[in-house]
N, C-alpha and C positions, 0 to 999 in steps of 0.2 A: 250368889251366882258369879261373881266378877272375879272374886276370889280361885273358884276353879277354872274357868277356863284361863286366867293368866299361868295357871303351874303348867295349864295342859300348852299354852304357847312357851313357855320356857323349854319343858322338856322338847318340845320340836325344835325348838333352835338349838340346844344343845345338842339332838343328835344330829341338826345337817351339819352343823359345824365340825362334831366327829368323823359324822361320813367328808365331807369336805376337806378334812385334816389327812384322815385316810389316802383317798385320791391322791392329793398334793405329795404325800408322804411315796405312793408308788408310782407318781410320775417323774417325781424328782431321782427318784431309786435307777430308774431305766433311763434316763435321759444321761445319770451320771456312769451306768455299764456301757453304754452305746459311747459318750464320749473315750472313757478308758480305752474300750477296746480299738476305736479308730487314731488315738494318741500313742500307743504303742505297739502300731507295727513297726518293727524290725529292717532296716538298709537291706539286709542280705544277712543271711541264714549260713552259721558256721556248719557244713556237713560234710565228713569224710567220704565218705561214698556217692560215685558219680557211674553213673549209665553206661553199661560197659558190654556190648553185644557179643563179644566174643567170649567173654565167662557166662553167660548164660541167664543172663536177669531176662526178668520176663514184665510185660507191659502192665502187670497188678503187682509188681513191688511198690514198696515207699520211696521218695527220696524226696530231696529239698526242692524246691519250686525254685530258688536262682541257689547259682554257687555259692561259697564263700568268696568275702570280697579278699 
């Protein structure tokens, strides 16, 4: 009897620790986009085209959120 339930406690420790490994593995994953992406924002944004009311742009074009520096 001792014999089986010790395979039957291994296997449960080896899948929380899979599951646990998992986890660790997709929080480390997100924690390292969220830093990238707050580490490279941009001083100012190189963009030729600026807001220009008398040629005729209208308030749903694109354009850069600050000049070029």
């Amino acid at each position: 009897m001792s014999a089986g339930r010790g395979t039957r406690l291994n296997w449960r420790l080896i899948s929380a620790l899979i599951v646990a490994g998992g986890v660790m593995l997709f929080i480390g994953a997100n924690a390292h986009l969220v830093y990238v992406a707050l580490a490279s924002q941009p001083d100012c944004v190189l963009h030729e085209k600026t807001r220009d009311e008398k040629a005729g742009d209208t308030a749903g074009t694109y354009r850069a959120a600050r000049s070029a520096c």
